[in-house]
C-alpha positions as CSV (number, residue, x, y, z in Angstrom):
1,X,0.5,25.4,14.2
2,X,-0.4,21.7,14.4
3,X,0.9,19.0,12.6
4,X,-0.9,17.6,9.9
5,X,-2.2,14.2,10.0
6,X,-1.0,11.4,7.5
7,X,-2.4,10.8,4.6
8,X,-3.7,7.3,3.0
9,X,0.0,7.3,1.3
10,X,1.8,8.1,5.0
11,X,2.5,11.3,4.1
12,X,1.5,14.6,5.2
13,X,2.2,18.5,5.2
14,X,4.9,18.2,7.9
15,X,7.0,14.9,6.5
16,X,9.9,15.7,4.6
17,X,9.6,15.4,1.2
18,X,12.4,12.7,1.0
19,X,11.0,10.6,3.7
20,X,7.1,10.4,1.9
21,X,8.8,9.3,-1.5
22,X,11.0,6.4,0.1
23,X,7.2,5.4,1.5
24,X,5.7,5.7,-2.3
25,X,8.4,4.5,-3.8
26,X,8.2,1.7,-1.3
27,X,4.3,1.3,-1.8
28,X,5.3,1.1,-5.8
29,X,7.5,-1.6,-5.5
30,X,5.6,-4.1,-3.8
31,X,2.5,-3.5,-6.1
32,X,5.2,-4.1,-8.5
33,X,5.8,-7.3,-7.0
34,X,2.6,-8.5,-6.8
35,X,1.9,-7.8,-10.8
36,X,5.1,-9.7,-11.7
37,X,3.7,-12.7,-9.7
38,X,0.3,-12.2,-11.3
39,X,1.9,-11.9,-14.6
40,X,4.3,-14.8,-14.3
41,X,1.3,-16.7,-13.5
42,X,-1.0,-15.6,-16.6
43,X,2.0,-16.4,-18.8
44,X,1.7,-19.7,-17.3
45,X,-2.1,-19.7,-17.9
46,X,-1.4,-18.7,-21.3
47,X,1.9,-21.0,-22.4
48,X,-1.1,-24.2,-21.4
49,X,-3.7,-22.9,-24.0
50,X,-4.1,-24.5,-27.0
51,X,-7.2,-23.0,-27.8
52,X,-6.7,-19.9,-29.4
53,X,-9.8,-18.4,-28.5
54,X,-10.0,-19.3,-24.6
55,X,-6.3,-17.9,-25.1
56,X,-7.8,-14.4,-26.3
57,X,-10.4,-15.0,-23.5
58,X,-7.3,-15.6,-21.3
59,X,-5.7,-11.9,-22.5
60,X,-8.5,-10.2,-22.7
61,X,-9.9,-10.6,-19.1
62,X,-6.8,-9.8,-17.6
63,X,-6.7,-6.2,-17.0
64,X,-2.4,-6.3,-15.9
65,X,-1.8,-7.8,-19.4
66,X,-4.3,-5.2,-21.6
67,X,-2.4,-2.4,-20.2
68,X,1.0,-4.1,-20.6
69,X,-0.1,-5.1,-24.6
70,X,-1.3,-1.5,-24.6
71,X,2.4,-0.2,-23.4
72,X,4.2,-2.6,-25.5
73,X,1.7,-1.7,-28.4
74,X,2.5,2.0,-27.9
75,X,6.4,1.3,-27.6
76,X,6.7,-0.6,-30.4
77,X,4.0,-0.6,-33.2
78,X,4.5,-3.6,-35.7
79,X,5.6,-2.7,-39.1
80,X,3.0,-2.2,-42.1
81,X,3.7,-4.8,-44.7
């Protein structure tokens, strides 16, 4: 039997299973990275608007920060007055 060949993630039929999450894991954490210097950056972005519509424009077209308002949304739904 042949081993199998690795997949896109590194991982493959023969690699232990321990060994292909470190590489996910791994994989995770620098996309991780990447957002939270994209993210510090659009907060940035956003802290120097004044104009409240160019800020929605600013939200809006960032597709990190839709799905983090849509987490936080989720996570903690404002009160009803």
């Amino acid at each position: 039997m042949s081993r199998g060949t690795p997949a896109k993630d590194g991982c493959s039929q023969s690699t232990p299973s321990s060994k292909c999450m470190k590489t996910i894991f791994s994989k995770m954490e620098d996309k991780f990275d990447t957002l939270r210097v994209e993210m510090k950056e659009l907060m940035m972005r956003i802290l120097a608007s004044t104009d409240e519509e160019a800020l929605l424009a600013v939200i809006l077209d960032d597709e990190p920060l839709v799905a983090c308002y849509d987490i936080f949304r989720d996570a903690c739904p404002l009160q009803k007055k």
